[in-house]
BATORLUM-531603 format. One record per residue (C-alpha): residue number from 1; x negated, y, z. Coordinates in pm, 1 decimal. Example, Ala and Ser with C-alpha at 12.3 -4.5 7.8 and 13.67 -1.06 7.14 Angstrom:
BEGIN
+-----+----------+----------+----------+
! num !       xx !       yy !       zz !
+-----+----------+----------+----------+
!   1 !  -1230.0 !   -450.0 !    780.0 !
!   2 !  -1367.0 !   -106.0 !    714.0 !
+-----+----------+----------+----------+
This chain:
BEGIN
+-----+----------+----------+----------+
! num !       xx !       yy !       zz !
+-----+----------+----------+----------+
!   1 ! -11056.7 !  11258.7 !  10784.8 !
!   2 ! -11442.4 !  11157.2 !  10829.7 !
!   3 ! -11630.6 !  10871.8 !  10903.4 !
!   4 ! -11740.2 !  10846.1 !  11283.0 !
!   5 ! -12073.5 !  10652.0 !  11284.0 !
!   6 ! -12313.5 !  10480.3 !  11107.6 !
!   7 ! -12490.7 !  10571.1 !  10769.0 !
!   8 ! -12208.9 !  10751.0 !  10655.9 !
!   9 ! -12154.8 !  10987.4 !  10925.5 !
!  10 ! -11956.9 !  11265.4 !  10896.9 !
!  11 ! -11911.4 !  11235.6 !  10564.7 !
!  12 ! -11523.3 !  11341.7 !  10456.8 !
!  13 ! -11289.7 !  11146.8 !  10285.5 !
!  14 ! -11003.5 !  11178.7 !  10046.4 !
!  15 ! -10664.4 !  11079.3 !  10157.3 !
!  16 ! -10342.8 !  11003.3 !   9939.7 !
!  17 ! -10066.6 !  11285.0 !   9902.8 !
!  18 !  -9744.9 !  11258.5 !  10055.7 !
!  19 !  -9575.7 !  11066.8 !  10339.7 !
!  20 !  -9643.9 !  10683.5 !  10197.7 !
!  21 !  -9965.6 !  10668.8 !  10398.6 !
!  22 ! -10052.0 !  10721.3 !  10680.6 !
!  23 ! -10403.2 !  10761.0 !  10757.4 !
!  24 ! -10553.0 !  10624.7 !  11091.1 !
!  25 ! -10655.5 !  10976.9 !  11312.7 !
!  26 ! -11019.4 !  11012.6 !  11442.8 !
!  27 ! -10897.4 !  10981.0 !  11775.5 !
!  28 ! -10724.9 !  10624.2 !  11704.8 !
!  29 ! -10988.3 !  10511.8 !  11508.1 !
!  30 ! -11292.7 !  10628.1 !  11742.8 !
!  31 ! -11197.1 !  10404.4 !  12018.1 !
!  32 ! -11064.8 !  10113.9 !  11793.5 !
!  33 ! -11442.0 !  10127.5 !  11690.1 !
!  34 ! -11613.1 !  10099.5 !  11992.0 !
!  35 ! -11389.1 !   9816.3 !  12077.5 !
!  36 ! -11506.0 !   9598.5 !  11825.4 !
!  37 ! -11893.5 !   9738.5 !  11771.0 !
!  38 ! -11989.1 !   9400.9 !  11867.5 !
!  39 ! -11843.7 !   9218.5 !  11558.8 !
!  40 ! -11985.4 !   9446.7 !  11285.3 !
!  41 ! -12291.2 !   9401.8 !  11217.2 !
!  42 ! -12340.0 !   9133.1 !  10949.8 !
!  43 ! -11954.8 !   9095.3 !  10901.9 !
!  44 ! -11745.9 !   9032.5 !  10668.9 !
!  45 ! -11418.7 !   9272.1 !  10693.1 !
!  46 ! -11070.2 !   9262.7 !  10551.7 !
!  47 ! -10884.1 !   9615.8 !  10509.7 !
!  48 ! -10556.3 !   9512.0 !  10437.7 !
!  49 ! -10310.3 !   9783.5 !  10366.0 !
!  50 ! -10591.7 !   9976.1 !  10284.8 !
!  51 ! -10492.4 !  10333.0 !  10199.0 !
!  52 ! -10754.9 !  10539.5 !  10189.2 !
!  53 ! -11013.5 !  10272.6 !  10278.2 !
!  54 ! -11111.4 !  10472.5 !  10597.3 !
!  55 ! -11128.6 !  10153.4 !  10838.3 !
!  56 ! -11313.0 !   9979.9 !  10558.3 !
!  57 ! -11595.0 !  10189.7 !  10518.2 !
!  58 ! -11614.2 !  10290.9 !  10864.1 !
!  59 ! -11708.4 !   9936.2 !  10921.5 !
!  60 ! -11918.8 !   9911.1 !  10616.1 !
!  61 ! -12088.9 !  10253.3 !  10748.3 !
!  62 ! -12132.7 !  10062.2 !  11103.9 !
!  63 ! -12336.5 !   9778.1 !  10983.5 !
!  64 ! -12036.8 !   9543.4 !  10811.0 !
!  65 ! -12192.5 !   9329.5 !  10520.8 !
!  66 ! -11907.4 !   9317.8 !  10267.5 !
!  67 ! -11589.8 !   9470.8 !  10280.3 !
!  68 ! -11218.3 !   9351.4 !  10073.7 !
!  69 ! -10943.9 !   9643.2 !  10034.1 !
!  70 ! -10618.8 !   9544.8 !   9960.8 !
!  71 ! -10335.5 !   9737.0 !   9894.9 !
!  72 ! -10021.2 !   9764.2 !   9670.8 !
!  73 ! -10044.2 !  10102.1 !   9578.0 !
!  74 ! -10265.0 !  10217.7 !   9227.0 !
!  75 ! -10291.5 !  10541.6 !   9339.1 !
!  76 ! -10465.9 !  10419.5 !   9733.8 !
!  77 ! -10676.5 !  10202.0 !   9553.6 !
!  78 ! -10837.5 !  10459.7 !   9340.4 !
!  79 ! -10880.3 !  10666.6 !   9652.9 !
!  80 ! -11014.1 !  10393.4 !   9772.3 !
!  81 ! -11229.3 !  10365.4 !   9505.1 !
!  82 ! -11367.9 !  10690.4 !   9542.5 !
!  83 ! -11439.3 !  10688.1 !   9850.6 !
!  84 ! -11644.9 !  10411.3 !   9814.7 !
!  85 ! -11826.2 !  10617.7 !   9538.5 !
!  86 ! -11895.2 !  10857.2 !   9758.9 !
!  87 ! -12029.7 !  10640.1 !  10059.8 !
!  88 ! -12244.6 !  10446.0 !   9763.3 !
!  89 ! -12114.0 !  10156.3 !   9907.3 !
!  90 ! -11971.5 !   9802.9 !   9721.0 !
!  91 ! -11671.2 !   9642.2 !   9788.5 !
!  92 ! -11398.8 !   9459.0 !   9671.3 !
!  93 ! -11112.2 !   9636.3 !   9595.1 !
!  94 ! -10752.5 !   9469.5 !   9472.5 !
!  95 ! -10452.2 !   9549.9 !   9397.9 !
!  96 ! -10191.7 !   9314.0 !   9526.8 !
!  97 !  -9880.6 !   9234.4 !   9786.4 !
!  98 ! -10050.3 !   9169.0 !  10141.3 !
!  99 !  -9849.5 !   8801.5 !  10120.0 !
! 100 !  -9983.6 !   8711.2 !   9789.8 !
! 101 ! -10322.6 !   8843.0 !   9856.6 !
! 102 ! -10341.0 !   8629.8 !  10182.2 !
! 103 ! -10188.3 !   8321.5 !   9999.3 !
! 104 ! -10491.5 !   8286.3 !   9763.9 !
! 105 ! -10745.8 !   8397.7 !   9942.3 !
! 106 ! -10976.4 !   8110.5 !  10047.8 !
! 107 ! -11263.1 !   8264.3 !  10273.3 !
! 108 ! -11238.1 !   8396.2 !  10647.5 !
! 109 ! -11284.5 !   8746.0 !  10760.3 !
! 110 ! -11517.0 !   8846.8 !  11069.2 !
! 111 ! -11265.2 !   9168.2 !  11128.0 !
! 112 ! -10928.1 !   9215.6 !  10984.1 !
! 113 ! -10764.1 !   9580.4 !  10960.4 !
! 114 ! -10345.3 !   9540.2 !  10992.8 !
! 115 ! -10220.3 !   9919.6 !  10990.9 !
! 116 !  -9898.5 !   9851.2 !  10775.5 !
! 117 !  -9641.0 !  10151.9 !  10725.1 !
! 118 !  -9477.0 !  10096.0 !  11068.9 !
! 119 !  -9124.2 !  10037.6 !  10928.1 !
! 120 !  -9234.9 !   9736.2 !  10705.1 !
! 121 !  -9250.3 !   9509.8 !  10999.9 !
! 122 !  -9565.4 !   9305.8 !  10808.3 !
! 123 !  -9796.6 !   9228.0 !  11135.7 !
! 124 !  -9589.1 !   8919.3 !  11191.0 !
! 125 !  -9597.3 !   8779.9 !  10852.4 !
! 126 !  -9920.0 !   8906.0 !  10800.9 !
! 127 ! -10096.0 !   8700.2 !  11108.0 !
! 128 !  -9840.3 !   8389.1 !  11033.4 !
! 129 ! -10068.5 !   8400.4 !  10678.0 !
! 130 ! -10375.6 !   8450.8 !  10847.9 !
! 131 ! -10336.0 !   8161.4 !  11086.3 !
! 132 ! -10182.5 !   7942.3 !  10805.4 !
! 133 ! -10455.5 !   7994.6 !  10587.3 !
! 134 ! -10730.2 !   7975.6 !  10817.1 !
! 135 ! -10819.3 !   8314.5 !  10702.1 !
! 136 ! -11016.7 !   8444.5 !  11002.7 !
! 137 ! -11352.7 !   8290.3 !  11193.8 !
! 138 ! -11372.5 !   8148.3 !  11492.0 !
! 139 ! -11561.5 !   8444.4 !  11711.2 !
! 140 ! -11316.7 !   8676.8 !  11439.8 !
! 141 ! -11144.2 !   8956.0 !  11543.0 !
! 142 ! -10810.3 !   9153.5 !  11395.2 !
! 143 ! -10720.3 !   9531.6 !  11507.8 !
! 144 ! -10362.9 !   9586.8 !  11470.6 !
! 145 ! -10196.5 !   9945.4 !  11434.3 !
! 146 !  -9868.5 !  10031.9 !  11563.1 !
! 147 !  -9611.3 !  10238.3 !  11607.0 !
! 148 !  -9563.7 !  10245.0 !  11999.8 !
! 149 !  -9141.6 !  10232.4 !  11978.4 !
! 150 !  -9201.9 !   9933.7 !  11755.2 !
! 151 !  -9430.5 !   9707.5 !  11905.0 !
! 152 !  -9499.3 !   9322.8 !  11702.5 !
! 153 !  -9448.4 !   9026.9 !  11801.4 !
! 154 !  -9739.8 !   8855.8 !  11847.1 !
! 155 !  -9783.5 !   8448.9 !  11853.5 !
! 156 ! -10072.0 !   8255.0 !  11818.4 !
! 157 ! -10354.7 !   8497.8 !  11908.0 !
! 158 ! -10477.5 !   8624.6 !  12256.9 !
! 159 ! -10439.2 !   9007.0 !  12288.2 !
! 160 ! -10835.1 !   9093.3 !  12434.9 !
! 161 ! -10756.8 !   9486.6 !  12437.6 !
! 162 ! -10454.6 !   9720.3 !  12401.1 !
! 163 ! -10460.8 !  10087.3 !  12372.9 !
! 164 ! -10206.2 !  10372.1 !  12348.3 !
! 165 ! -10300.2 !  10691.8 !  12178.9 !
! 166 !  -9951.2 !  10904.3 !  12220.0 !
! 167 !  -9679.2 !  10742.3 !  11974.6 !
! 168 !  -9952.0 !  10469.2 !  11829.8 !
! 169 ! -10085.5 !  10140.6 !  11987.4 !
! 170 ! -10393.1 !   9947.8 !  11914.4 !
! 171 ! -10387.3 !   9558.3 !  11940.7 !
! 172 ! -10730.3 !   9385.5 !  11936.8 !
! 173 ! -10681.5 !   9026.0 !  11877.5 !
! 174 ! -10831.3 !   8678.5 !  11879.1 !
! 175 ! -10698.9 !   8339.4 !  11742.4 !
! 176 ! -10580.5 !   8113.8 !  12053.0 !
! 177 ! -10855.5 !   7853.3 !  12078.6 !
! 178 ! -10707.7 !   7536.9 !  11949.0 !
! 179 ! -10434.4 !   7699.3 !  11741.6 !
! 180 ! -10623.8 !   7599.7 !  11412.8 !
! 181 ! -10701.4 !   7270.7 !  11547.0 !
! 182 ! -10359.5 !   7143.1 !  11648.6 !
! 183 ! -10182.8 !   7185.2 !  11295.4 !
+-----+----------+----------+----------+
């Protein structure tokens, strides 16, 4: 696993052991890039379910501003961690349940990463928080990961691109104008 583009280029990074990640492949995350370029530079991004951090940092390498990982896992937060050692780049890490996280958190995200383990079924929840909490900006996008045989239900955002890449699909979403306006 490497980064793509940016400062960082081609530089490798670390993955957890084992089968409770699942790290985003170049040839997913190549494309997912190129379909947001536009809202990277000067944003403020949101890797939930982090993992390794690799959506993260590829933003951060593309021109991102700040950058908040979030995951449950000790263990993918100190890969996260050094990853982020190794790309000499700040960020935000925390350890914490996606709900809870989005619960407290009080400050919208340009870009949101959502590439739960497939079989947690979290995208729903997770957006319900988002939009509840007001949680992303108004021009703000969120790429959603998924396992093709188990596609989410999606309500209250507008789907602006969708992308299969063999047994995964790609959702990049906005917030249906008006939606944070008529609650």
């Amino acid at each position: 696993m490497r980064i793509i583009a940016g400062k960082n280029r081609g530089m490798r990074l670390d993955s957890l052991d084992g089968l409770d990640t699942r790290p985003t492949l170049d040839r997913v995350k190549e494309p997912l890039f190129s379909m947001i370029a536009g809202n990277l530079p000067g944003a403020r991004v949101l890797d939930l379910f982090a993992g390794s951090g690799a959506l993260g940092i590829e933003a951060l390498s593309r021109g991102a501003d700040e950058a908040v990982f979030v995951d449950a896992s000790s263990k993918a937060l100190a890969v996260v961690r050094a990853n982020l050692t190794r790309a000499k780049a700040i960020a935000r890490t925390e350890r914490a349940d996606y709900r809870a996280f989005l619960e407290r958190e009080t400050t919208p995200y340009d870009v949101i990463f959502l590439d739960p383990p497939y079989q947690l079924g979290a995208v729903e929840k997770a957006l319900a928080l988002i939009t509840e909490h007001d949680l992303l900006t108004p021009d703000g996008v969120i790429a959603v990961e998924f396992d093709r045989n188990l596609p989410p239900e999606i309500q209250g955002f507008s789907v602006l691109r969708e992308r299969y890449y063999g047994r995964v699909g790609v959702l990049i979403l906005e917030q249906m104008k008006g939606m944070a306006d008529s609650e």
